[in-house]
N, C-alpha and C positions, 0 to 999 in steps of 0.2 A: 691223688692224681700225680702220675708222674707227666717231667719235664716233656716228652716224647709224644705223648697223647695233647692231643686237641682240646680245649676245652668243651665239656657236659654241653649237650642246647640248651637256653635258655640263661645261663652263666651269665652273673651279673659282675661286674669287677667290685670292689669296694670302694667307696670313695675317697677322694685324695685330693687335697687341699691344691690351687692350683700353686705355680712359684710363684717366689715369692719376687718382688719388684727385682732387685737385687740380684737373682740367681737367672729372671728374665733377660738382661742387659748382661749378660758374661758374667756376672760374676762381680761387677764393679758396684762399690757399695755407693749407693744414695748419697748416702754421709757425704762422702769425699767430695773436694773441691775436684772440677775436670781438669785434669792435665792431658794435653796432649800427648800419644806417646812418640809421636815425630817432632822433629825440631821444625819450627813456623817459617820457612824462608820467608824474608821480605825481601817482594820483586817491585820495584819501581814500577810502576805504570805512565804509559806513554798517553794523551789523551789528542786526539788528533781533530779537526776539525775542519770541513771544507770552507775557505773565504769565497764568497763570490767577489770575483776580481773583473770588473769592466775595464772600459778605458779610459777610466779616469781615475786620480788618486783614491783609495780607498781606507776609510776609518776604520779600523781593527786593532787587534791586539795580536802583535808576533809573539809565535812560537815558539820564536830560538829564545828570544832574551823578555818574554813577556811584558813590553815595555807599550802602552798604548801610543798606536800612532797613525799617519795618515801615510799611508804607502810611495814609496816613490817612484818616478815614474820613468819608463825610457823606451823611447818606440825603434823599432828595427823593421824592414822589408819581410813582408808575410808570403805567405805560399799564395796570397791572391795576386800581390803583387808581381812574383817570377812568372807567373803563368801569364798575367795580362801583358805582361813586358813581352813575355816570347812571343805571344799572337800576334804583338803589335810586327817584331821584328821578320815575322813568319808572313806579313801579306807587305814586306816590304819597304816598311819603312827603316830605313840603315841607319840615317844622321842623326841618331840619340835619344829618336822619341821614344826608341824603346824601356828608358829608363824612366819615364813621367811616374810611371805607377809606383816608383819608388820613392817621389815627392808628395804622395797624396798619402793625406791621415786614413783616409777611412780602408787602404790596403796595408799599412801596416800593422802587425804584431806589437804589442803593449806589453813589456816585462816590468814587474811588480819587484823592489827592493824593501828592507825594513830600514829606516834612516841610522835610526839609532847603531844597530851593529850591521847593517852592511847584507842581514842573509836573505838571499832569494826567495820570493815568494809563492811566485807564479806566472803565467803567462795570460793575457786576454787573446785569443787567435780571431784573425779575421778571414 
């Protein structure tokens, strides 16, 4: 039979051992210990975590300097605060009450420090 022709009907191949583990896998022998054949960069991983931060000091562990601590605390005028101050100053009242909202806890914004080094945490918005 030549190359050209088809093979006979009924034409059975002969049987053939299948590969072997080694010639399955490339080529790479069993035996061998794995080496890789790229070099392994190590990347640092960053691992991130949401605090829930209220308005009050909160017990965690900072990020920056991993030191456990109770957050510290400092309140600033919130977005509820400008808005109730303008209404105020908007049906007229002029001599200063417009700024009350900015004396009252439950209209300001709560920023979150780490004692230890100082880095920002977060914010509580009101």
């Amino acid at each position: 039979m030549s190359k050209s022709e088809p093979p006979p009907y009924g034409f059975v191949p002969p049987p053939q051992a299948p590969p072997s583990y080694a010639q399955a896998i490339n080529g790479v022998n069993a035996a061998a210990p794995l080496t890789p054949q790229q070099p392994i960069l190590t990347a640092q991983h960053i691992v991130t975590t949401v605090i829930p931060l209220g308005p009050h000091s909160t017990h965690t562990i900072c990020p920056s300097c991993g030191c456990e601590i109770n957050t510290k605390t400092k309140t600033s005028p919130g977005l509820i605060a400008y808005v109730s101050g303008f209404l105020i100053a908007v049906f007229g009242c002029w001599l200063g009450c417009c700024l009350i909202p900015c004396c009252i806890d439950e209209c300001m914004d709560v920023h979150h420090n780490c004692p230890a080094c100082g880095s920002y945490l977060g914010r509580h918005r009101r």
